[in-house]
C-alpha positions as CSV (number, residue, x, y, z in Angstrom):
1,X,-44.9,69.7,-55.8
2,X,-46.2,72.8,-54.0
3,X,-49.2,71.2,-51.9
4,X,-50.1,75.0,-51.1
5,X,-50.9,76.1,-54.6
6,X,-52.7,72.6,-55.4
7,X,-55.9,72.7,-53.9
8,X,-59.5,72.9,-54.3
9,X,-62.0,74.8,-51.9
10,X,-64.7,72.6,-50.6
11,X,-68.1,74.3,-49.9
12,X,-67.3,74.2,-46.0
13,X,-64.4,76.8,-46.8
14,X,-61.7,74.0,-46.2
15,X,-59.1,73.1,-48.9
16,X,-58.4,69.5,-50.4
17,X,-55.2,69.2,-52.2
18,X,-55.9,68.4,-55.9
19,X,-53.8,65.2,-56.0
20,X,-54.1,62.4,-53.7
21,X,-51.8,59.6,-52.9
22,X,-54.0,56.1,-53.0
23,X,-52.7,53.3,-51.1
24,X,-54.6,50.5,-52.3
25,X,-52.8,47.2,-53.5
26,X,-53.3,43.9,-54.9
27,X,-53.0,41.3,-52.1
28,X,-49.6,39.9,-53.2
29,X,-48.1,43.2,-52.2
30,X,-46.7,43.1,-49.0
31,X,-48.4,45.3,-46.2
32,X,-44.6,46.3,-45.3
33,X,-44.9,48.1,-48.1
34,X,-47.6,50.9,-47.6
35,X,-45.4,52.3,-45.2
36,X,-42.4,52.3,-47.1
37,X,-44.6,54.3,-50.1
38,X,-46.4,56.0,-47.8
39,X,-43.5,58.2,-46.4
40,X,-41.9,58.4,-49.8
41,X,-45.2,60.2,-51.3
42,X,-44.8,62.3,-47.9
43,X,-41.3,63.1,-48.5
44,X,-42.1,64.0,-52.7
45,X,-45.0,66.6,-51.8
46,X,-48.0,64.6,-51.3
47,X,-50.3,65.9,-49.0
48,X,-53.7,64.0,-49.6
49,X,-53.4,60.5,-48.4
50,X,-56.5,58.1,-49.8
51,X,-56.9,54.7,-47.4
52,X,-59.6,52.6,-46.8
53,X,-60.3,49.9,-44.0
54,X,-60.6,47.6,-47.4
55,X,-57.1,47.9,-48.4
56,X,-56.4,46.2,-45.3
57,X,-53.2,48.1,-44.9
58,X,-53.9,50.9,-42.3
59,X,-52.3,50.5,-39.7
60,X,-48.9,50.8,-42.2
61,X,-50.4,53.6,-43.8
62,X,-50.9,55.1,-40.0
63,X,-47.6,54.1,-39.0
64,X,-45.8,56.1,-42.1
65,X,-47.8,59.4,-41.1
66,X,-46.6,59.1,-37.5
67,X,-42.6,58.4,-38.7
68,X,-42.7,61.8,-41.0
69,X,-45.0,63.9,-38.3
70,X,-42.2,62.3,-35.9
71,X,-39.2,63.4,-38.1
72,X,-40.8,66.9,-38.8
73,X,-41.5,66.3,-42.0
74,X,-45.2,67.4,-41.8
75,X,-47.8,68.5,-38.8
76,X,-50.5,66.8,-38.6
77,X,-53.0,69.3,-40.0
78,X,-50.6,69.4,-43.2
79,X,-52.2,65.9,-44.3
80,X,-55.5,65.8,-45.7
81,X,-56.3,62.2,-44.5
82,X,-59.4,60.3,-46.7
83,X,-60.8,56.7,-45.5
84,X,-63.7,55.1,-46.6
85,X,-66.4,53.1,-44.7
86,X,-66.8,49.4,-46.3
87,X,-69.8,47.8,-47.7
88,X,-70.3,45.3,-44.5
89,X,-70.3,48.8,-42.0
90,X,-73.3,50.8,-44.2
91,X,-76.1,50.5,-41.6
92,X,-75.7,53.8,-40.2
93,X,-75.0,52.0,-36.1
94,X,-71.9,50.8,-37.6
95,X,-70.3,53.6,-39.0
96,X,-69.0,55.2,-36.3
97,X,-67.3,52.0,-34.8
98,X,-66.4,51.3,-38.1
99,X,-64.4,54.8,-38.1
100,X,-63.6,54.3,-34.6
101,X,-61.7,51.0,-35.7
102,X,-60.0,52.7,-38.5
103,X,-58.8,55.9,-36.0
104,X,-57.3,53.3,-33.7
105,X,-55.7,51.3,-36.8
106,X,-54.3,54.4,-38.4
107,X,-53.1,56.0,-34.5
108,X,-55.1,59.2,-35.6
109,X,-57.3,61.7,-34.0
110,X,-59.5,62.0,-36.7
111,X,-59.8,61.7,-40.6
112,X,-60.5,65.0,-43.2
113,X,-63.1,63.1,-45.2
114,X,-64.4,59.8,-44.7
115,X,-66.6,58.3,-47.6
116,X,-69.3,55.3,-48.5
117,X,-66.6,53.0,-50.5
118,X,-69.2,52.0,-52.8
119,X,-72.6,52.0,-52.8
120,X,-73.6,48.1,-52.5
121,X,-74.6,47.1,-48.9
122,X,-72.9,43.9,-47.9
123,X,-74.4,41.5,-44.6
124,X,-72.2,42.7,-41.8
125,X,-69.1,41.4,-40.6
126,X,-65.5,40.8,-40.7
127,X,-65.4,38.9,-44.1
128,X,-65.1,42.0,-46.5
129,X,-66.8,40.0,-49.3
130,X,-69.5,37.5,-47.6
131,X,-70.9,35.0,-49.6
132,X,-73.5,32.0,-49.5
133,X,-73.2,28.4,-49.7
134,X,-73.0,28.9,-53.3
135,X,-70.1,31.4,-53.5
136,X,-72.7,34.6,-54.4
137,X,-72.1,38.1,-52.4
138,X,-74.7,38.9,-49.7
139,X,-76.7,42.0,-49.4
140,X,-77.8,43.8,-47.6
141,X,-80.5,45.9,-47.3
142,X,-79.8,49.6,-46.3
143,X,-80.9,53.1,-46.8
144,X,-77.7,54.7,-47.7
145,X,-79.1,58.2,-47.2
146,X,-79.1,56.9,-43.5
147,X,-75.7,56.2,-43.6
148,X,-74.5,59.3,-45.2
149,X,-76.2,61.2,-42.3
């Protein structure tokens, strides 16, 4: 794969190669595992790496980047690195601590794109899905417009 010839102009003049590795996985899949994949899809071309502080699995994903920037496999600013923000992080005060957390997690300076995961507000916290007494998700209320910004 020639990640060069691969990409797609964004309207900021950067590029964003066309296919992305994703490194989301069912629970029963070993975290151990990201990084394994992680530096394979490095070493077979990939160039866009897709994580999410969801997939619980970043600091894996973040150790795989650092072992093939390490080996000279890739610089930095070869990866185009995507994250997402999670549902219990959209009011907008949270999203930079909620990036911040993910940096840290991922031993990065910064991320190329960093995206609303979905668009359903959760109540904040560190359950990823919070529920009631009565096992139903809980909402929250937030103008995602503010949390794009």
């Amino acid at each position: 794969m020639d990640p060069k010839s691969q990409r797609v102009k964004l309207n900021d003049g950067h590029f964003i190669p066309a296919l992305g590795f994703g490194t989301g996985a069912p629970p029963e899949v070993p975290k151990s595992e990201a990084v394994e994949v992680t530096k394979f899809a490095i070493e077979a071309g990939f160039r866009h790496i897709d994580s999410a502080h969801a997939y619980q699995n970043e600091e894996q994903v973040g150790q795989a980047i650092q072992s093939k920037i390490a080996d000279g496999t890739v610089k930095r600013e070869d990866i185009f690195y995507t994250s997402k923000v999670w549902s219990t992080s959209l009011r907008p005060e949270l999203v930079r601590p909620a990036l911040e957390k993910s940096l840290k997690n991922l031993q990065l300076d910064y991320v190329d794109l960093y995206i609303i995961h979905q668009p359903v507000a959760l109540v904040p916290g560190e359950t990823l899905f919070p529920t009631d007494e009565n096992g139903r998700p809980m909402f929250d209320s937030v103008d995602l417009c503010r949390t794009w910004e």
